[in-house]
KOLSE-274214 format. One line per 2 residues: their letters; for each residue x negated, z, y negated of N, C-alpha, C. Coordinates in Angstrom, 1 decimal, m for minus. Layout:
A> X/Z/Y/X/Z/Y/X/Z/Y ~ ...
This chain:
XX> 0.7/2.1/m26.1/1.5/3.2/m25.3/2.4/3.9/m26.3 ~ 3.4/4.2/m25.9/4.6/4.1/m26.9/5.1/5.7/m26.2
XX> 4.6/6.3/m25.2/5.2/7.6/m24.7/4.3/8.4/m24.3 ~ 4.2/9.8/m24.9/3.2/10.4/m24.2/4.1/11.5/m23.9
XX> 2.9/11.9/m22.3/3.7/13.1/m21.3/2.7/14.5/m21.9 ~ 3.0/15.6/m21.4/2.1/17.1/m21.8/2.6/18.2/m21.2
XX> 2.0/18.9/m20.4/2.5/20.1/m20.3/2.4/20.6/m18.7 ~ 1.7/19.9/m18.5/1.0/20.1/m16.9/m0.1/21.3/m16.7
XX> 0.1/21.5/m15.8/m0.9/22.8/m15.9/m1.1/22.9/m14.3 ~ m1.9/24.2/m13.8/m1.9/24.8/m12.8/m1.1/26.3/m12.5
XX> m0.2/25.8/m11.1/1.0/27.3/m10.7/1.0/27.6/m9.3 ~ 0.9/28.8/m8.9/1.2/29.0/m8.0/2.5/28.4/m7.6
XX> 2.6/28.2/m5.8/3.8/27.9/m5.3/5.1/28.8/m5.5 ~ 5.9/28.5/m5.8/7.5/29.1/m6.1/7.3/29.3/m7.7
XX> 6.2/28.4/m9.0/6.4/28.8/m10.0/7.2/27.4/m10.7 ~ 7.1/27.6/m12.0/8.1/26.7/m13.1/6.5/26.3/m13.7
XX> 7.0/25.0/m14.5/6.7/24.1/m16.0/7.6/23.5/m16.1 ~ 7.2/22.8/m17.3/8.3/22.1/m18.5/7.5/21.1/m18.8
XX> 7.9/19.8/m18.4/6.7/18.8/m19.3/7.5/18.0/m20.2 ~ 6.5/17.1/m20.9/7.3/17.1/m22.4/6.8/15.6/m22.3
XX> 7.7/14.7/m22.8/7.4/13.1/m22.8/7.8/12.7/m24.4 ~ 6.9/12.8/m25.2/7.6/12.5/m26.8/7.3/10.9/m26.8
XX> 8.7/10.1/m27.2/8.7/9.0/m27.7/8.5/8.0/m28.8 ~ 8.4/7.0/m29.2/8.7/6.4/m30.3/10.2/5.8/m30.3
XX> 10.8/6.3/m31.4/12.2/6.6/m31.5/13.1/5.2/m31.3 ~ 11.9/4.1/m31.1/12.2/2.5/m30.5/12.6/2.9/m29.2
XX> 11.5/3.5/m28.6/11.7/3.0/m26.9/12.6/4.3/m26.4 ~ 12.9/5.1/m27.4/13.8/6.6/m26.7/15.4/5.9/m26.8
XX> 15.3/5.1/m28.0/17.1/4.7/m27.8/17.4/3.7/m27.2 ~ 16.2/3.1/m26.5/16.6/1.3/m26.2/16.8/1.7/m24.6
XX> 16.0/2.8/m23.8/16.4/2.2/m22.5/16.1/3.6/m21.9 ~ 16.2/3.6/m20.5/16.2/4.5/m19.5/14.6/5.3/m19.5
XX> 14.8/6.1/m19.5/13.2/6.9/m19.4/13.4/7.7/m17.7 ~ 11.9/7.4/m17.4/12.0/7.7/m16.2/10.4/8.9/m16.4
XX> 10.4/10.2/m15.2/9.5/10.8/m15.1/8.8/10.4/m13.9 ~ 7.3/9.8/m13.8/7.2/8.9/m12.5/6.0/10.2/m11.9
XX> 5.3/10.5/m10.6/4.4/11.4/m10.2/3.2/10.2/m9.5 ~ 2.4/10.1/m9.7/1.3/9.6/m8.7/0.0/10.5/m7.8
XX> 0.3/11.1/m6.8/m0.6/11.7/m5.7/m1.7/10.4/m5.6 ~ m3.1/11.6/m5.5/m4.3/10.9/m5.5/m3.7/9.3/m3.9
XX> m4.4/8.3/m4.0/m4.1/7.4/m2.9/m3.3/7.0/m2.8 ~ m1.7/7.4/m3.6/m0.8/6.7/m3.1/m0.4/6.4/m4.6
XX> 0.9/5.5/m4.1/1.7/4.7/m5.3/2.4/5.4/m6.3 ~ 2.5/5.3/m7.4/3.3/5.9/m8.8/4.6/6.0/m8.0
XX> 5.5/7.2/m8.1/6.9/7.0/m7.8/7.8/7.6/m9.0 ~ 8.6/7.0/m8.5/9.7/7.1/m9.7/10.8/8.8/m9.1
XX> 10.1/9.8/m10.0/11.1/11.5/m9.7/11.9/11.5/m10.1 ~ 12.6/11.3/m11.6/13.9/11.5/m12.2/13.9/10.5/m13.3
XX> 14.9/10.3/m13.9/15.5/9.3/m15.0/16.5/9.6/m15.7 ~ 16.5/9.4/m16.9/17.7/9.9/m17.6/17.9/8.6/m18.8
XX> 19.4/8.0/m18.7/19.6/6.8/m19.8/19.5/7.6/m21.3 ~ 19.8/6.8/m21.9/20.3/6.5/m23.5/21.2/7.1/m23.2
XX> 22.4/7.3/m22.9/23.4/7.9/m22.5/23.9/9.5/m22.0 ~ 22.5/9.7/m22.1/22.1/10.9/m20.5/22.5/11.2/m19.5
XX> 22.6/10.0/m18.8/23.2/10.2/m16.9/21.8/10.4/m16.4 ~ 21.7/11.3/m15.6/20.4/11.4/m14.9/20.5/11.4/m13.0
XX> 19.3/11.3/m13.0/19.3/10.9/m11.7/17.4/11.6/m10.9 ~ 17.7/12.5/m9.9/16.5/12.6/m9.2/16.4/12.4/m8.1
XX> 14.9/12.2/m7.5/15.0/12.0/m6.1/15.2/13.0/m5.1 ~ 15.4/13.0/m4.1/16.4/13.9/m3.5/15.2/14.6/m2.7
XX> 14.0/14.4/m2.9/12.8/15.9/m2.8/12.8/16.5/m3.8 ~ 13.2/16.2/m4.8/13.1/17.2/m6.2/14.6/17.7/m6.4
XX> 15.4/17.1/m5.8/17.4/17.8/m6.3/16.8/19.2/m6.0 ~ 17.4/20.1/m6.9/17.8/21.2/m7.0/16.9/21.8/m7.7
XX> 15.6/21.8/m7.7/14.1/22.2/m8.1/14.2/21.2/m9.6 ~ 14.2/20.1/m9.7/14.0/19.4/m10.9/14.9/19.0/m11.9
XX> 15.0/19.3/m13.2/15.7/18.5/m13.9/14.9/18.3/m15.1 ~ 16.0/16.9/m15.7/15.7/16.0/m16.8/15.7/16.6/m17.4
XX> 16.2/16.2/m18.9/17.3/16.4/m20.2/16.2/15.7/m21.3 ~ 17.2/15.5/m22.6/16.3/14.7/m23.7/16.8/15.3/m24.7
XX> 15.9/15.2/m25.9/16.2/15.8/m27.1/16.4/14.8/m28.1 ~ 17.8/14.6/m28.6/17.8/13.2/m29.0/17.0/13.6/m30.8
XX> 16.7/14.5/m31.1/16.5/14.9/m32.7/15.1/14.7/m32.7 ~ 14.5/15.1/m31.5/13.2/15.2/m31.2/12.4/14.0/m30.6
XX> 13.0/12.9/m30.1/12.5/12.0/m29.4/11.8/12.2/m28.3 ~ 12.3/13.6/m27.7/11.8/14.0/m26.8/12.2/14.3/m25.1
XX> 11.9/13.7/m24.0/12.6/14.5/m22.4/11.9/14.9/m22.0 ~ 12.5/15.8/m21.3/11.9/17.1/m20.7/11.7/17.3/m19.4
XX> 11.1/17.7/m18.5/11.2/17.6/m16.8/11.0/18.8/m16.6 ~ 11.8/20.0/m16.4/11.7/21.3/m15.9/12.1/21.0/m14.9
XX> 10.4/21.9/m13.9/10.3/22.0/m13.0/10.2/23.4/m12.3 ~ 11.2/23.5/m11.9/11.4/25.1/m11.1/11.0/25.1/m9.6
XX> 10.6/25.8/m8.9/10.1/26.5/m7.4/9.7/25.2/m6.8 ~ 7.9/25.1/m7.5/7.6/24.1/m7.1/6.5/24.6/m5.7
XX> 6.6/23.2/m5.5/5.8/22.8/m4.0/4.3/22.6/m4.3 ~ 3.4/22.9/m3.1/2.3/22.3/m3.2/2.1/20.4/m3.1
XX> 3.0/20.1/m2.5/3.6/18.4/m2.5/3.9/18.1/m4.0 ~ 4.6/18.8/m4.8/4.6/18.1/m6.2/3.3/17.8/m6.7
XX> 2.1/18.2/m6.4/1.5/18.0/m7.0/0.8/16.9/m7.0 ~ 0.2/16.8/m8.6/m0.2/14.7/m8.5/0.1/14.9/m10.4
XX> m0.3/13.9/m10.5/m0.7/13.3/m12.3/1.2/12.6/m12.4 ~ 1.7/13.3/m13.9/2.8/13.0/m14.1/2.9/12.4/m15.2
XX> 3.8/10.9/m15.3/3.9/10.1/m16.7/5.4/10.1/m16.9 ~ 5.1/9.9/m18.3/6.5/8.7/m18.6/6.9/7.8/m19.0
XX> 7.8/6.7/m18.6/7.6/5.6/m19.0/9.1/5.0/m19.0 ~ 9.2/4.2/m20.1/10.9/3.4/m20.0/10.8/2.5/m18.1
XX> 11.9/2.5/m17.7/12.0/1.8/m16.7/11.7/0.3/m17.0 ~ 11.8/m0.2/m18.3/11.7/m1.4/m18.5/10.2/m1.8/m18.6
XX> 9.4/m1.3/m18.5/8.4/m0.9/m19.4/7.6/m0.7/m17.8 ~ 8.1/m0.1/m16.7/6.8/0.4/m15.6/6.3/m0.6/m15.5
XX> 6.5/m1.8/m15.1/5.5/m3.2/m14.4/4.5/m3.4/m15.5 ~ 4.4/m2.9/m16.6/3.3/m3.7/m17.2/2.3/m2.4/m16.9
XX> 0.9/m2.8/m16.6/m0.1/m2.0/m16.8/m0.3/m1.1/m18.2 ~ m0.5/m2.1/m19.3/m0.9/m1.1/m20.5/m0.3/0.0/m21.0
XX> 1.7/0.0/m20.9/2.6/0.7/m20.8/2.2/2.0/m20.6 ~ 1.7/2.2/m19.6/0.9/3.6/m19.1/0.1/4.7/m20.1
XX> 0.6/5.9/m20.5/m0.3/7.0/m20.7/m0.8/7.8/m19.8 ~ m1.5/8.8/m20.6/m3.0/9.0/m19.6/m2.3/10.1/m18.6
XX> m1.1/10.7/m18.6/m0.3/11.1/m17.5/m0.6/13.0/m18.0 ~ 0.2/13.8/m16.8/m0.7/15.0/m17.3/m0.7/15.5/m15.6
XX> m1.5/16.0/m15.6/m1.9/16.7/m14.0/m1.1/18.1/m13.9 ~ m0.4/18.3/m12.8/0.4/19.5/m11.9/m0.5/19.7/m10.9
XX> m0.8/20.8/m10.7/m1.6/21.4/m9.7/m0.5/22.3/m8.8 ~ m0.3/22.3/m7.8/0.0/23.6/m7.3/m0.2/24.4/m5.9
XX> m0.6/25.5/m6.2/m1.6/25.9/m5.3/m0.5/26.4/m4.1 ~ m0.7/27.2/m2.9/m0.3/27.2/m1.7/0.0/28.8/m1.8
C-alpha cells in the first residue's frame, strides 16, 4: 500500500474536516489520485480526483461541499470537506485510479461519521 488516508473523525451535520492522503512520491507524480467513500453494504465510489496536473473533478453530490487539492512538496491531497451530510458518511480511501481494481492497493481507509 503505497497511500495512506487520515483525518476522519466524528461531526455534526453542517460541520467541516480535511482528510489527508500522504503518498509515495512514485505514485503522487505518476497518475490520477482519486478520494473514493464506501457506506457500510454498498460499493466503494469514486468522490473526487485530482491529476498530476491538478484538474480536478467531483461528483456532483459532493460539488460545492467538497474539494480536492494536492501538495506537491508534501506528497500530499487533501479532501476538505465543508457542510457535510449525514449521507457522507462511510470509511474514506485513497487510491491512484490506476491502482483501484487491484485489491491489495487498498489502505485501511479512515471513517467520517456524521451525525443528524
Amino acid at each position: 500500500v503505497q497511500l495512506q488516508a487520515s483525518g476522519g473523525g466524528f461531526v455534526q451535520a453542517g460541520g467541516s474536516l480535511r482528510l489527508s492522503c500522504v503518498a509515495s512520491e512514485a505514485y503522487f507524480n505518476r497518475d490520477t489520485i482519486g478520494w473514493y467513500r464506501q457506506v457500510s453494504g454498498k460499493q466503494r465510489e469514486l468522490v473526487a480526483a485530482i491529476t498530476n496536473g491538478g484538474h480536478t473533478n467531483v461528483v456532483e453530490s459532493v460539488r460545492g461541499r467538497f474539494t480536492i487539492s494536492r501538495d506537491n512538496a508534501a506528497n500530499t491531497v487533501y479532501l476538505q470537506m465543508n457542510s457535510l451530510k449525514p449521507e457522507d458518511t462511510g470509511v474514506y480511501y485513497c487510491n491512484t485510479l490506476s491502482m483501484a481494481g487491484y485489491p491489495d492497493s487498498w489502505g485501511q481507509g479512515t471513517q467520517v461519521t456524521v451525525s443528524s
